[in-house]
C-alpha positions in Angstrom: 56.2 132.0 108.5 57.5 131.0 104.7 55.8 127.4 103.7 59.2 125.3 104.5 58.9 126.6 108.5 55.4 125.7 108.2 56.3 122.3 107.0 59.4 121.6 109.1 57.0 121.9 112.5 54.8 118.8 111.1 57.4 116.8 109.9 61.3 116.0 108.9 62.4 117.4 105.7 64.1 115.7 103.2 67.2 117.3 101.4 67.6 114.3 98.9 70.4 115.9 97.0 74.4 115.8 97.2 74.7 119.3 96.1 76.5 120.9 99.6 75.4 124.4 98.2 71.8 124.0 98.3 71.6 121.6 101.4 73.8 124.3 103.4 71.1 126.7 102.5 68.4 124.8 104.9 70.8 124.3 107.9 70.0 120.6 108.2 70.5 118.9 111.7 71.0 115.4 110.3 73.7 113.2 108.1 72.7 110.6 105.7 74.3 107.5 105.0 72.8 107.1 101.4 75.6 106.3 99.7 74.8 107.8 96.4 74.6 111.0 97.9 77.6 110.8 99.9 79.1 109.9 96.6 77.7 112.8 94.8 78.3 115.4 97.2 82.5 114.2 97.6 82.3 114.4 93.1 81.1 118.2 93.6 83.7 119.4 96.3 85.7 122.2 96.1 88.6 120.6 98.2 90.1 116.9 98.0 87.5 114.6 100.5 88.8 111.1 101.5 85.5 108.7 102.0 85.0 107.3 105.4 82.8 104.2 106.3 82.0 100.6 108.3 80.5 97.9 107.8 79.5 94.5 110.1 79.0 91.8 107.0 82.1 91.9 105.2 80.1 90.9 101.9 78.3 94.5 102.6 81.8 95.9 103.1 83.0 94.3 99.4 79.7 96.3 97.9 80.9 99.2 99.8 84.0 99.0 98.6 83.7 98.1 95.0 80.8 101.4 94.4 83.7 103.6 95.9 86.2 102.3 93.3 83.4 102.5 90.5 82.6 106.3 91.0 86.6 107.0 90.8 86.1 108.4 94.5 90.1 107.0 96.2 90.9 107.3 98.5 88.4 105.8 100.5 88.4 103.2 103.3 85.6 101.1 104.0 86.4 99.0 107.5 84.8 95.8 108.9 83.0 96.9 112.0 79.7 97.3 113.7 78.1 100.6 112.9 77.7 101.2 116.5 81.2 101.3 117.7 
């Protein structure tokens, strides 16, 4: 059993990267919502990715908003929602 193995029995491993290469390599079983990541990982794609999102507080939203438009990453839409829904 390699080291990583041994490591993903104890615990949750981290893939804190948005290079889709590298984290395709380790088959992960869960998304992030870090937005710098998602951010990085749409710069880096091989095809054209439009930028999905929600948020409740619509002050939240603006930030949301206004980081997409900073990082050149349109289209993008950002709605007002609860995160749940």
């Amino acid at each position: 059993m390699s080291k990583l193995e041994q490591l993903k029995t104890m615990t949750d491993v981290v893939a804190d990267t948005g290079d889709i290469e590298a984290i395709r390599r380790f088959h992960p079983q869960d998304a992030t919502t870090n937005p710098s990541l998602l951010l990085k990982a749409a710069e880096t794609a091989r095809v054209p990715i439009t930028i999905f999102g929600q948020e409740m507080d619509i002050a939240t939203r603006g930030l949301a908003r206004m980081n997409v438009m900073m990082h050149n990453r349109a289209p993008a839409e950002i709605a007002q929602r609860d995160v749940i829904a």
